[in-house]
C-alpha positions in Angstrom: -10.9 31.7 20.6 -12.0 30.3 17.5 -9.6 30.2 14.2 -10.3 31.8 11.1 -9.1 31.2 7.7 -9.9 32.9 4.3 -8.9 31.3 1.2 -9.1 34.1 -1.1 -9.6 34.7 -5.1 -9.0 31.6 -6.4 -11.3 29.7 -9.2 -13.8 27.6 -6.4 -14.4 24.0 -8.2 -16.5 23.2 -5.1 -17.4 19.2 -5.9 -20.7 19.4 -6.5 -20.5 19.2 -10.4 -21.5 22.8 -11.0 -19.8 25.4 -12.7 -16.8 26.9 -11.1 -16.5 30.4 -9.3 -14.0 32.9 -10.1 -12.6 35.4 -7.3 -13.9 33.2 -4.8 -13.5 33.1 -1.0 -13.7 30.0 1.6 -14.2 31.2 5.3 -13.3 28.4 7.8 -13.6 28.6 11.2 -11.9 25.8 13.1 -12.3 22.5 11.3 -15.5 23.5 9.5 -16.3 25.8 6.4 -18.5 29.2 7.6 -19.1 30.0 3.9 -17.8 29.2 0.5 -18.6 30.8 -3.0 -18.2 34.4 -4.7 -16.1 37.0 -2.9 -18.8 39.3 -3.8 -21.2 37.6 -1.8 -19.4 37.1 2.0 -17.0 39.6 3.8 -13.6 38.9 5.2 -13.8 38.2 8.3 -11.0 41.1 10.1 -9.5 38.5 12.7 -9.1 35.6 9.6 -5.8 34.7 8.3 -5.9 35.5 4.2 -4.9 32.8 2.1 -3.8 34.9 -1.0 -4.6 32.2 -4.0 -5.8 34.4 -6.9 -4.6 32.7 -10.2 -4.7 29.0 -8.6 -7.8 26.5 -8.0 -9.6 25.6 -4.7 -11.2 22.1 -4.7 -12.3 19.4 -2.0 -9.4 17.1 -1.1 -9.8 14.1 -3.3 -11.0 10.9 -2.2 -10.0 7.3 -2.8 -13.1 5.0 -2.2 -11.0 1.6 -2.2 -7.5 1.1 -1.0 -5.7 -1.5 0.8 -3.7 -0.3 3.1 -1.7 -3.8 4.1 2.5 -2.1 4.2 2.9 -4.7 1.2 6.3 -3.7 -0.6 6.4 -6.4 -3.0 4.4 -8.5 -5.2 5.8 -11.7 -4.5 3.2 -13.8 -2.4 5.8 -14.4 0.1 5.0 -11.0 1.4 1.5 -12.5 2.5 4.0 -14.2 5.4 7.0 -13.0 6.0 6.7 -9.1 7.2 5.3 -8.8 10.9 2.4 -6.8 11.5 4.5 -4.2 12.7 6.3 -3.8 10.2 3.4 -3.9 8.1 1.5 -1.2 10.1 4.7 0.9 10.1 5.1 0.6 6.2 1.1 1.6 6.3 1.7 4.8 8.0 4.1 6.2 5.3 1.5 4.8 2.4 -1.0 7.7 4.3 1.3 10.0 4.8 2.1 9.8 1.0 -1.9 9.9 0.1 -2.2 13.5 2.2 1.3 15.0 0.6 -1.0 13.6 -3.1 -4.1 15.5 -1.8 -6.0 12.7 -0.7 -7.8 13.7 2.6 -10.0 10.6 2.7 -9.9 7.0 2.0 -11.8 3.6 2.3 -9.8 0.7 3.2 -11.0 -2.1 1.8 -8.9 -4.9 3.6 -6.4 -5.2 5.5 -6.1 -5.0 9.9 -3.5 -2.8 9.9 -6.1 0.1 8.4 -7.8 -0.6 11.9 -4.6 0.3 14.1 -3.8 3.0 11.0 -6.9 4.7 11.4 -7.0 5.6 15.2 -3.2 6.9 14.6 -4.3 9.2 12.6 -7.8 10.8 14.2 -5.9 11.0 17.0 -3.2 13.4 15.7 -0.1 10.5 16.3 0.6 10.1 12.1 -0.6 12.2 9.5 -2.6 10.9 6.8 -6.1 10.9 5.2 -9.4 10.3 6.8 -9.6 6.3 6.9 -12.9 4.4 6.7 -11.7 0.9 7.4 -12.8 -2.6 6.5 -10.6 -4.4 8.3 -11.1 -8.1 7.7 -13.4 -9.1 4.8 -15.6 -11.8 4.5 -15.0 -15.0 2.0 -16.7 -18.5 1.7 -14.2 -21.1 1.6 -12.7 -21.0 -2.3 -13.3 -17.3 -2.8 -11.7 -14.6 -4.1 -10.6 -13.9 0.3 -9.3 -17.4 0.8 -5.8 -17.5 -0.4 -6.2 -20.3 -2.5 -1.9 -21.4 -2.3 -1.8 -22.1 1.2 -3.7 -25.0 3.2 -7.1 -24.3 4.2 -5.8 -24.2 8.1 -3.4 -21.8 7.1 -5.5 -19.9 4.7 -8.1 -19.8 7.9 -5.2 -18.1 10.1 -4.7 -15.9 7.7 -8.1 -14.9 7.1 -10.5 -15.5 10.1 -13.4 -14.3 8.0 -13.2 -16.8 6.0 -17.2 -18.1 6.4 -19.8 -20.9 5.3 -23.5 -20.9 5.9 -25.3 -18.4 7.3 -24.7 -19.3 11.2 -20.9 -18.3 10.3 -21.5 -15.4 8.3 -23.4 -14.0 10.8 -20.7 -14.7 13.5 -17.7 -13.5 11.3 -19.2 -9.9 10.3 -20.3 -9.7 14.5 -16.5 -10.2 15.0 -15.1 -7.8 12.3 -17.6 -4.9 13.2 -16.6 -5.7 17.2 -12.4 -5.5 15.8 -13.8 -1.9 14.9 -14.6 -2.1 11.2 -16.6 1.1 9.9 -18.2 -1.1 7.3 -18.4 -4.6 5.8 -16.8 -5.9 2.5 -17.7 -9.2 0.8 -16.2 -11.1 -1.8 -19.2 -12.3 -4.0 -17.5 -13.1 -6.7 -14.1 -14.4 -8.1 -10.9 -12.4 -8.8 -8.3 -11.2 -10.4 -5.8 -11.3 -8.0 -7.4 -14.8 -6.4 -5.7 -18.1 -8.2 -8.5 -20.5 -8.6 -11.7 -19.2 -9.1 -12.6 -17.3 -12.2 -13.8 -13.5 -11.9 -16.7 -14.4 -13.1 -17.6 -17.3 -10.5 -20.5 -16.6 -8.1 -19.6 -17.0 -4.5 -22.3 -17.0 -1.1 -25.8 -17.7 -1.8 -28.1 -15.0 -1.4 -29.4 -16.3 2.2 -25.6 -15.7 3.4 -25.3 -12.6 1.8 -28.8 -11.3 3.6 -27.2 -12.6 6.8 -24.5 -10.0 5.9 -26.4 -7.3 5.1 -28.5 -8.1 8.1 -25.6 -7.7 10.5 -24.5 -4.8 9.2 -27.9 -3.1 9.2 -27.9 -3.6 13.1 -24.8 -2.3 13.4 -26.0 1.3 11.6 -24.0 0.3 8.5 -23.5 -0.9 5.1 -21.8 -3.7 2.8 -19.7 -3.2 0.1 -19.2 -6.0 -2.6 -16.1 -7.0 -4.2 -18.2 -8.1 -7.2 -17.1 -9.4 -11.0 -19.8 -11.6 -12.3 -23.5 -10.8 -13.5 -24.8 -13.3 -10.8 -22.6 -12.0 -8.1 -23.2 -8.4 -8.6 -27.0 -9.2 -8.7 -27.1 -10.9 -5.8 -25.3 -8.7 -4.1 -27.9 -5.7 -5.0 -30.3 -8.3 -3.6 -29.7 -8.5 -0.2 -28.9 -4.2 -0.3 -25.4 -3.8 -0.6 -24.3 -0.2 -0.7 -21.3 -0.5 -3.2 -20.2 -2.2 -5.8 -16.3 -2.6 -6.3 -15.1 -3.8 -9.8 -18.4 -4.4 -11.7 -16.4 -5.4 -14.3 -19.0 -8.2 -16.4 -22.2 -6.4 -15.5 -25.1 -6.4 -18.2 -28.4 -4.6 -18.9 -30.2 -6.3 -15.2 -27.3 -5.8 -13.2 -27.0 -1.5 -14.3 -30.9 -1.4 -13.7 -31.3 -3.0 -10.5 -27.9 -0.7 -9.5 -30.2 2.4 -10.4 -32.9 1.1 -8.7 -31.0 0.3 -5.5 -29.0 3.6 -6.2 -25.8 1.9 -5.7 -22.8 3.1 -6.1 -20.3 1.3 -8.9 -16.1 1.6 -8.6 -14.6 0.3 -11.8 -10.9 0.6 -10.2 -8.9 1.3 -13.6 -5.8 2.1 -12.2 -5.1 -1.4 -10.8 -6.0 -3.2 -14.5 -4.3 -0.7 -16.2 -1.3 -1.7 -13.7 -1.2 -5.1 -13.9 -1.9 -5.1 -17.6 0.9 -2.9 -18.8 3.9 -3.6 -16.3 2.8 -6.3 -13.9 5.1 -8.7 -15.7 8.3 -6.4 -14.9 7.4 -6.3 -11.4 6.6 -9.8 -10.6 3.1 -10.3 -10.7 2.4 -14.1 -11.2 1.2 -15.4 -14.7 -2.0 -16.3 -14.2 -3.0 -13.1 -12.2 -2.0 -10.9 -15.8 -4.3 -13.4 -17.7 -7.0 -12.8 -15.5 -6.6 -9.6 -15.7 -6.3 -8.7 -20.0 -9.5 -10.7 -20.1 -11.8 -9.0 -17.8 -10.4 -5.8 -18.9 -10.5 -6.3 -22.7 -14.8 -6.8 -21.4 -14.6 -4.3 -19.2 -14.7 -1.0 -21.0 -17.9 -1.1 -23.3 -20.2 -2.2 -19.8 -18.2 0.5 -17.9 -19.2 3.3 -20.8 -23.0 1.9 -20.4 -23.2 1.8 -16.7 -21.6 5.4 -17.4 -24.7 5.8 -20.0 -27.6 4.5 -17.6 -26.8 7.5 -15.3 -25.3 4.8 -12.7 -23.4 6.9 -9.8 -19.4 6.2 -10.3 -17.1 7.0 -7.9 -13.1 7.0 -8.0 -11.3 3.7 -6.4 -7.8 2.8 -7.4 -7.5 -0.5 -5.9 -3.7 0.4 -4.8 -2.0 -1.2 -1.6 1.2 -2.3 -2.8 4.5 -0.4 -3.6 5.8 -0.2 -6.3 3.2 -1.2 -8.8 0.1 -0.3 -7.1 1.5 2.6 -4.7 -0.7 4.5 -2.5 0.2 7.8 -3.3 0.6 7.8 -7.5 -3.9 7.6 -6.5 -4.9 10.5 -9.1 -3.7 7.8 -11.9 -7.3 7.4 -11.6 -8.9 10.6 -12.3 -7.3 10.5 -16.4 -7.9 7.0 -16.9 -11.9 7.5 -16.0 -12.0 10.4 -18.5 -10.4 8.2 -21.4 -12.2 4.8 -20.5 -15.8 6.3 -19.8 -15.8 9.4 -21.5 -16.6 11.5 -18.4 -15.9 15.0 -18.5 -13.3 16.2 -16.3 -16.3 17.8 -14.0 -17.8 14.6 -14.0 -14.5 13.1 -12.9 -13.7 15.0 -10.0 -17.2 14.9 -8.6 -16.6 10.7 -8.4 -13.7 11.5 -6.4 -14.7 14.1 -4.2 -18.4 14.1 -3.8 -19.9 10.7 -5.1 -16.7 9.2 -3.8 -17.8 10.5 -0.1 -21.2 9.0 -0.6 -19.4 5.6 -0.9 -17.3 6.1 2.2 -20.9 6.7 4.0 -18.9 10.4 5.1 -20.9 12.5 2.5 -22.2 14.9 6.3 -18.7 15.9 6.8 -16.5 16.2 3.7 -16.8 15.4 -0.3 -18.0 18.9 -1.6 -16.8 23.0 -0.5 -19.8 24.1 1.4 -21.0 25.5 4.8 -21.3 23.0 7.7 -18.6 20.8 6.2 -15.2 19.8 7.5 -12.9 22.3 5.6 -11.3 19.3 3.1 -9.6 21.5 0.8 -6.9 21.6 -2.0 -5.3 24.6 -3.5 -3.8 23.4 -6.9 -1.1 25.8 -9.3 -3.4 25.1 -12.5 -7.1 24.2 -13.1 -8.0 20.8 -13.6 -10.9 20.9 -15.7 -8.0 21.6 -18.5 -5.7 18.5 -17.8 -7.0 16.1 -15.0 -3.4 14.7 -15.1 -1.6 18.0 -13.4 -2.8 16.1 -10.4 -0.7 12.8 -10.7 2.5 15.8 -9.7 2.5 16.6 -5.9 4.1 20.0 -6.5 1.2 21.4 -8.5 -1.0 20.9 -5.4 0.0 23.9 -3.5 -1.5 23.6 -0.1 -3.5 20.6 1.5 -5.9 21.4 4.2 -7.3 18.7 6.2 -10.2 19.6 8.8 -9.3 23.4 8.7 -5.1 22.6 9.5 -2.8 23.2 6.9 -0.9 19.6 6.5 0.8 20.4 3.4 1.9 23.7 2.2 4.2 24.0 -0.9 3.7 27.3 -1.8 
């Protein structure tokens, strides 16, 4: 016997950018949604369970299109050695059980093994937390923004198996990440922030390597995302098809154009800058990372505002992995700081993290909007967003968290 929910009479903000429905009503039956829009239009069904929500909103559970889930509690680089990885896996599972109490139903791990291990506990019902699209290990040439630059190259190596040169070990490091069980594959093309040597704005793999890649992934029925600061890098990356771009922080006139062309998908990641920027020296973060930091943001914002402009597709990413700076569950930090930084409406807003954001996690068949034939992702929030997208930084605003048609949260 099949289960039947009906969320009924609330304001329906369905994720797909249009306007919202009063007095609406959401019919799910099992993990899927059977109907979703005006109350006037669909009956209740007699054997459903009513979800009274009159007065409150009804929205897609939001979606963070680049995390790190790595159980980092500090931001000392001696936490790059010294936890186990069980430990680290263990401090994982409470950093997704924190993004489903926030509202977060899916998210895109952009590094890190554990996210491999994490993933499985949670589709199979073992720990609660969001959906997780996983990159597991990503891919760096030798002094990239993946090779930690402050230990020896051996130890560096150990650390980071994918670190790869030439397109014979390209190919042979994205074979053995996809066979680890990664869902996608994410290349450092450019310099970091967070990297000590190279510059942001430093190119890094040729374009043969990076079509190697691509290549790889193709075969494998999937796509490459591209940690990507520099004009060249981002560029290159469009090149040789690369699905997403993460950070796009330097990128001029070619680089938006060839991103519309390609119909890529761009994460500026504001909350980690705005993080580091305005209290990473109170919690530790080394020197040189801040500088890096103040200088690609103080660039930043006017070729975000244009990408914005161009009509390039945004979606939400935080960047966050590590408590107590970056913490994986304070994710919605996001959804104000694109409003101020781009000027996006708060419509806009939440369609980058619910819809567009979906695209980027390649899960936009199942989940990112409120509609028939989709897996019942839904939020019922105390107030409506569109008035203050910052009522969703507070956890007890966000009255009930549905994930695949189960109630996981419910603070009604």
């Amino acid at each position: 016997m099949s289960d039947l929910k009906a969320i009924v009479g609330g304001l329906l903000i369905d994720g797909s950018g249009e306007e919202p429905v009063e007095d609406s009503l959401i019919v799910i039956e099992d993990k899927k949604i059977k109907f979703a829009g005006s109350g006037q239009e669909h009956s209740i069904p007699d054997e459903a369970t009513v979800i009274d929500v009159k007065g409150k909103t009804v929205m897609p559970g939001l979606i963070d299109a680049h995390v790190h889930f790595n159980g980092s509690r500090s931001h000392s680089f001696a936490e790059r050695i010294l936890p186990t990885q069980g430990l680290r896996l263990l401090r994982a599972a409470e950093d997704a059980v924190d993004a489903l109490e926030a509202g977060f139903t899916t998210m895109r791990c952009m590094h890190g093994a554990q996210a491999l291990d994490l993933k499985k506990g949670v589709a199979e019902g073992t720990i609660r937390g969001p959906r997780i699209k996983a990159a597991g290990h990503a891919l760096s040439q030798t002094f990239g923004h993946g090779d930690p630059h402050y230990f020896d190259i051996e130890y560096a190596k150990m650390l980071e198996p994918t670190i790869a040169d030439g397109v014979d070990e390209c190919i042979k490091a994205a074979r053995w990440t996809l066979r680890k069980g990664s869902d996608f594959l994410k290349v450092s093309v450019s310099g970091g922030v967070m990297s000590q040597k190279d510059p942001p704005k430093a190119t890094q793999y040729t374009i043969e390597e990076l079509k190697a890649i691509s290549q790889e992934a193709k075969n494998a029925l999937t796509y490459c995302a591209a940690h990507a600061h520099g004009v060249q890098g981002i560029l290159n990356a469009l090149e040789a098809d690369f699905k997403t771009i993460e950070h796009g922080t330097f990128a001029d006139d070619e680089c938006r154009e060839q991103m519309l062309s390609k119909d890529a998908i761009l994460l500026p990641t504001f909350s980690i800058s705005h993080q580091i920027i305005t209290h990473g020296e109170e919690y530790g973060v080394v020197p040189w990372a801040i500088a890096k930091g103040k200088e690609a943001h103080k660039e930043s914002l006017g070729n975000y505002r244009k990408a914005y402009d161009a009509g390039v597709k945004i979606a939400m990413g935080t960047d966050f992995s590590t408590a107590p700076l970056l913490k994986i569950g304070n994710n919605a930090m996001e959804l104000k700081l694109m409003e101020k930084n781009i000027g996006m409406t708060p419509m806009e807003v939440l369609v980058a993290a619910t819809k567009t954001a979906a695209e980027a996690c390649a899960v936009e068949d199942i989940t990112g909007t409120l509609e028939a034939g989709k897996m019942a992702d839904v939020l019922v929030v105390e107030k409506n967003p569109l008035n203050d997208l910052s009522i969703l930084e507070n956890k007890s605003v966000i009255k009930l968290v549905l994930k695949e048609g189960v109630i996981e949260v419910d603070r009604r």
